[in-house]
C-alpha positions as CSV (number, residue, x, y, z in Angstrom):
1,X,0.0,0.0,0.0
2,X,0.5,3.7,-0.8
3,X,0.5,6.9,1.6
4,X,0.3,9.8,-0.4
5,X,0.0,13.3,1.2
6,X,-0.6,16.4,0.1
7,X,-0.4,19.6,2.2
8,X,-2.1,22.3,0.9
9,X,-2.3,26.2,1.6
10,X,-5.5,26.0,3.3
11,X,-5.5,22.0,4.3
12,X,-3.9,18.7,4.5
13,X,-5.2,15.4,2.4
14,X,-4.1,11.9,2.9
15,X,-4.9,8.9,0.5
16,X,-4.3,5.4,1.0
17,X,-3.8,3.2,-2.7
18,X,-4.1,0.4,-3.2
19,X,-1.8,-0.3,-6.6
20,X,-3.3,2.7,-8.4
21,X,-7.0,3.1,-6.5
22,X,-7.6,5.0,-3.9
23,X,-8.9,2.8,-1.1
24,X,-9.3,5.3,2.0
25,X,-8.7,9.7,2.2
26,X,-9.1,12.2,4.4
27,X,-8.5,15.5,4.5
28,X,-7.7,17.7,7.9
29,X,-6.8,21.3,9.1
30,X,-2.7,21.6,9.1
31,X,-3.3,21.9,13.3
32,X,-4.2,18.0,13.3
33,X,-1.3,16.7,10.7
34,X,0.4,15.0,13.3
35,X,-2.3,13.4,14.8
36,X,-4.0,12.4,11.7
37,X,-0.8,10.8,10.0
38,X,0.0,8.8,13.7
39,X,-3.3,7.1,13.3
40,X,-3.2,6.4,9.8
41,X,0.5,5.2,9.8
42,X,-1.1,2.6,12.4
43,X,-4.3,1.5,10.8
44,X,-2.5,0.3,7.3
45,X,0.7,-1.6,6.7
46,X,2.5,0.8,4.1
47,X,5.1,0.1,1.7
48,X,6.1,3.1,0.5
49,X,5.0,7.0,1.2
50,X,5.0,10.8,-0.1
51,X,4.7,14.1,0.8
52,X,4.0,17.1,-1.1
53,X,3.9,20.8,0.4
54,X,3.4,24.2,-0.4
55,X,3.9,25.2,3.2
56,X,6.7,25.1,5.3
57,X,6.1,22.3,8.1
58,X,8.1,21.3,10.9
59,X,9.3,17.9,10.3
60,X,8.2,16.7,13.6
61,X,4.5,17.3,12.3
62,X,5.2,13.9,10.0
63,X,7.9,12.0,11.7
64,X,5.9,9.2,12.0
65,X,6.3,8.6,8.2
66,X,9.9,7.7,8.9
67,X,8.4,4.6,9.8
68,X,7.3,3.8,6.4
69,X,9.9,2.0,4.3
70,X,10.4,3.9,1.6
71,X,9.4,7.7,2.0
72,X,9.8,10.4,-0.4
73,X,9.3,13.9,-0.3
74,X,8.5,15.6,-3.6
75,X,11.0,17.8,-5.0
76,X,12.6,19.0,-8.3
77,X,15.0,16.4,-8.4
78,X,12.8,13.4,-8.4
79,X,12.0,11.0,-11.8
80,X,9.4,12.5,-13.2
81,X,6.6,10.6,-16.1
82,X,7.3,13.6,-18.3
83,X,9.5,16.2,-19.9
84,X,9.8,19.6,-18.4
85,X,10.0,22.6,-20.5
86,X,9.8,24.8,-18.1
87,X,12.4,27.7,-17.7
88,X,12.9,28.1,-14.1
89,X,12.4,24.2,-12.9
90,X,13.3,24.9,-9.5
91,X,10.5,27.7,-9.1
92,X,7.9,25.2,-10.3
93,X,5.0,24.8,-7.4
94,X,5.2,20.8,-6.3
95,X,1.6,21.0,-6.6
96,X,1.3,21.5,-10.4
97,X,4.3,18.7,-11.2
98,X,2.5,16.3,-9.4
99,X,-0.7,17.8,-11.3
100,X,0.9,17.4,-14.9
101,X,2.5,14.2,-13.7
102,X,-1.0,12.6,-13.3
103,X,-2.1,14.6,-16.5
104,X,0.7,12.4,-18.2
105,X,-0.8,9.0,-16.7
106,X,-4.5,9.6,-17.4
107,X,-4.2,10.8,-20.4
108,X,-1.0,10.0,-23.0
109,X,-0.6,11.1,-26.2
110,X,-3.3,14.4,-25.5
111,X,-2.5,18.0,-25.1
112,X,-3.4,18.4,-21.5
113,X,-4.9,21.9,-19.7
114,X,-5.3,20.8,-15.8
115,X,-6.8,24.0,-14.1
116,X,-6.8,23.6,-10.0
117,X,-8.9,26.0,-8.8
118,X,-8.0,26.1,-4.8
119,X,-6.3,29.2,-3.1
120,X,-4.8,30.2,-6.3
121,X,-5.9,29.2,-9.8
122,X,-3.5,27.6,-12.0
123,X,-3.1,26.5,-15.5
124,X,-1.1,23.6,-16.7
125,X,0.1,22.8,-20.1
126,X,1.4,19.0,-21.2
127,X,1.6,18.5,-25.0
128,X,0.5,15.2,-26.8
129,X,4.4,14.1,-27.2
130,X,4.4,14.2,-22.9
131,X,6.3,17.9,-22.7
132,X,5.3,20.1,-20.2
133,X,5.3,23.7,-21.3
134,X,4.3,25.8,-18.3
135,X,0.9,28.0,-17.8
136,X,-0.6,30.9,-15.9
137,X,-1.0,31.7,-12.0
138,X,-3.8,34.0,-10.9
139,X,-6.0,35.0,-7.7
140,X,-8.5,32.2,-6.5
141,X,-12.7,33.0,-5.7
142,X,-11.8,33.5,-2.5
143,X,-8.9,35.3,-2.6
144,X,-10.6,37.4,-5.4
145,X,-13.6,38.2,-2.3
146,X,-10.6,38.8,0.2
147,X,-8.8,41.4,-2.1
148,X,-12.2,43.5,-2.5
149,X,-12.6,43.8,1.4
150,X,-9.5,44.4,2.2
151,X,-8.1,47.2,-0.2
152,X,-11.1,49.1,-0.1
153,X,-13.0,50.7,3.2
154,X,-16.9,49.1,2.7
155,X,-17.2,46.7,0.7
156,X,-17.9,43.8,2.3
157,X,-16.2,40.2,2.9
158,X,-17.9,37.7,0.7
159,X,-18.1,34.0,0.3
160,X,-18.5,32.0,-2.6
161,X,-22.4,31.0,-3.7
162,X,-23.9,28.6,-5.9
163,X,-26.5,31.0,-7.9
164,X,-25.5,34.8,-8.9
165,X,-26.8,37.0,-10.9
166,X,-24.7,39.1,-14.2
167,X,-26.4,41.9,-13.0
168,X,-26.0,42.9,-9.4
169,X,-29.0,44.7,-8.3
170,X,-27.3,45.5,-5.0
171,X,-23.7,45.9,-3.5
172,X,-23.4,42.2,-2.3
173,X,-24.5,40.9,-5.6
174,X,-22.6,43.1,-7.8
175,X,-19.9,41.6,-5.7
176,X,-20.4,38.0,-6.0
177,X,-21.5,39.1,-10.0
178,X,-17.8,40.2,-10.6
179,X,-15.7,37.6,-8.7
180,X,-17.6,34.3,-9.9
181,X,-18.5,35.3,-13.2
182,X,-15.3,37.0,-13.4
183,X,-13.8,33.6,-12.7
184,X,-15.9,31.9,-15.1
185,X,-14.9,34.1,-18.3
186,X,-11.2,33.7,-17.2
187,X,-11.8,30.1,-17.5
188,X,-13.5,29.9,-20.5
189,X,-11.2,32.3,-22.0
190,X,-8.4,30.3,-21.1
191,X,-9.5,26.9,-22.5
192,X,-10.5,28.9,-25.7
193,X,-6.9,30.3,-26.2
194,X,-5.6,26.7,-25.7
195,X,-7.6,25.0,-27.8
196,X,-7.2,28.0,-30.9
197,X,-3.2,26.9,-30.4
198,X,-3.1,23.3,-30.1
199,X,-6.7,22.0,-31.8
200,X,-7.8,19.1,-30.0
201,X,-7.5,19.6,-25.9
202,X,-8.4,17.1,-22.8
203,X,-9.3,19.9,-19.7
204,X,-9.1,18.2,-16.1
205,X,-10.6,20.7,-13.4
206,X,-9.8,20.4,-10.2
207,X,-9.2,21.8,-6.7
208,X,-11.2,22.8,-4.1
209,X,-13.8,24.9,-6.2
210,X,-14.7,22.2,-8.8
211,X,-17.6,21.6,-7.7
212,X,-18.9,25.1,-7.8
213,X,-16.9,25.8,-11.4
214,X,-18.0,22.2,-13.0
215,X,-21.8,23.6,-13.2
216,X,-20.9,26.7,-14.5
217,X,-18.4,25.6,-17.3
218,X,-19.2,23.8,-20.7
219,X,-19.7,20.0,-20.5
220,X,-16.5,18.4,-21.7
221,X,-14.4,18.8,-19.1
222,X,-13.0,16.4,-16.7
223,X,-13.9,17.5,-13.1
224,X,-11.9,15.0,-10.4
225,X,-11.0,16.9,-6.9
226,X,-7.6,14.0,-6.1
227,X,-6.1,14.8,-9.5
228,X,-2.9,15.8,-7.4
229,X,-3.4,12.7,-5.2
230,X,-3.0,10.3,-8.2
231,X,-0.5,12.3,-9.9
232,X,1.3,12.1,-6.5
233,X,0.8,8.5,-6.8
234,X,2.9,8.3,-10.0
235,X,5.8,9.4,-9.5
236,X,5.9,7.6,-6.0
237,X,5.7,4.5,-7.8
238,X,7.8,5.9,-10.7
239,X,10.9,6.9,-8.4
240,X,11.0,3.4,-6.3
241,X,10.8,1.3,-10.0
242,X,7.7,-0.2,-8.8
C-alpha cells in the first residue's frame, strides 16, 4: 500500500492506494497533521510514502512517516513521467508537477490543460508528445472576495455561492456578479486560447472549487478533486521502479 500526502495552503489530504486506486482519504486542518498521519501510519501496513507541500512544516509534524519503508518527499529532483519545459524548474510549485504528472498518466498522447482552482488558480500545459510547457498563476474566488474587502474601506467580505446573478441589483450581488462570473470568463477564456493553439485539448478541473466551477463551465471537461493525489501516486511508484 501507498501513503500519499498532500499539504495544501489551506489544508492537509491523505490517501491510502491500493496499486493505483484509492482505497481510503481524508482530509484535515494543518493543526491536526500529526495526529491524523499517527493514526493512519497505524491502521494500514504501508510500503512506500510521499509528501508534497506548499507550506513550510516542521518535520516533527510527519515524523511518523519515517516509519514507512520507503518515503519520499516531492522535490525538483525526483524522476518525473514527463518532460519539463519549463524555464525556471526549481521555481515550479510541487503541486502542479504532481498535477501534470498525473495529467501524463490519465491521459498519454493528448495536449493536457489541468486547471486547480484552490487558493490560487492555476493552469497547466502537457503537449500530446508528454512535454510540459508551463501556464498561468492567478488570484482564486476567495482570494478574489478577500482582495475586495481588504483594499477598499466598505465593501464587504464575501463568500462564494452557488447561484448569482450578471447583473447585481445590490452591493453584495454586484460583488459575488464580478468575482464568480469574473472567474468563469477567465476560465473559458483560457480553454478557448488553448484550444485555438493546439486544436484538440483534454481539460481536467480540479481543486477545491470544482464543484462550484463544474456547473458553471461547458460539458467536456474532466472535473476530479484528487487529480494531485494520483499524480502524487505516480511518481511515488515511478521513483522506487515499482
Amino acid at each position: 500500500m501507498n501513503l500519499v500526502i498532500d499539504i495544501g495552503n489551506t489544508q492537509v489530504k491523505a490517501a491510502v492506494f491500493e496499486e493505483n486506486t484509492i482505497v481510503d482519504q481524508s482530509v484535515f486542518p494543518h493543526l491536526d497533521m500529526k495526529k491524523k498521519i499517527e493514526s493512519i501510519v497505524k491502521d494500514f501496513s504501508f510500503q512506500q510514502a510521499i509528501l508534497s507541500s506548499v507550506k513550510n512544516i516542521p518535520k516533527e509534524a510527519y515524523a511518523d512517516l519515517s516509519k514507512i519503508p520507503v518515503f519520499l518527499e516531492l522535490n525538483h529532483q525526483l524522476k518525473l513521467p514527463f518532460k519539463n519545459l519549463y524555464k525556471t524548474p526549481e521555481t515550479l510549485g510541487l503541486d502542479r508537477i504532481a498535477l501534470v504528472a498525473a495529467g501524463s498518466s490519465f491521459y498519454p498522447n493528448q495536449n493536457v490543460l489541468i486547471i486547480d482552482a484552490g487558493t490560487g488558480i492555476t493552469y497547466d500545459f502537457l503537449d500530446k508528445d508528454n512535454q510540459y510547457h508551463g501556464g498561468a498563476i492567478s488570484p482564486g474566488i476567495q482570494m478574489r472576495y478577500n482582495a475586495l474587502n481588504y483594499y477598499t474601506d466598505k465593501l464587504p467580505k464575501l463568500f462564494i455561492k452557488d447561484d448569482f446573478s450578471l447583473v447585481g441589483k445590490s452591493t453584495k450581488e454586484a460583488i459575488h456578479s464580478g468575482v464568480l462570473n469574473g472567474v468563469c470568463q477567465e476560465i473559458k477564456g483560457v480553454i478557448n486560447q488553448y484550444e485555438q493553439e493546439n486544436g484538440d485539448l483534454t481539460v481536467v478541473l480540479t481543486g477545491g472549487d470544482t464543484k462550484f466551477l463544474s456547473k458553471q463551465l461547458k460539458n467536456g471537461i474532466f472535473a476530479n478533486q484528487n487529480f494531485l493525489l494520483y499524480g502524487l501516486n505516480t511518481i511515488l511508484n515511478l521513483n522506487n521502479n515499482r
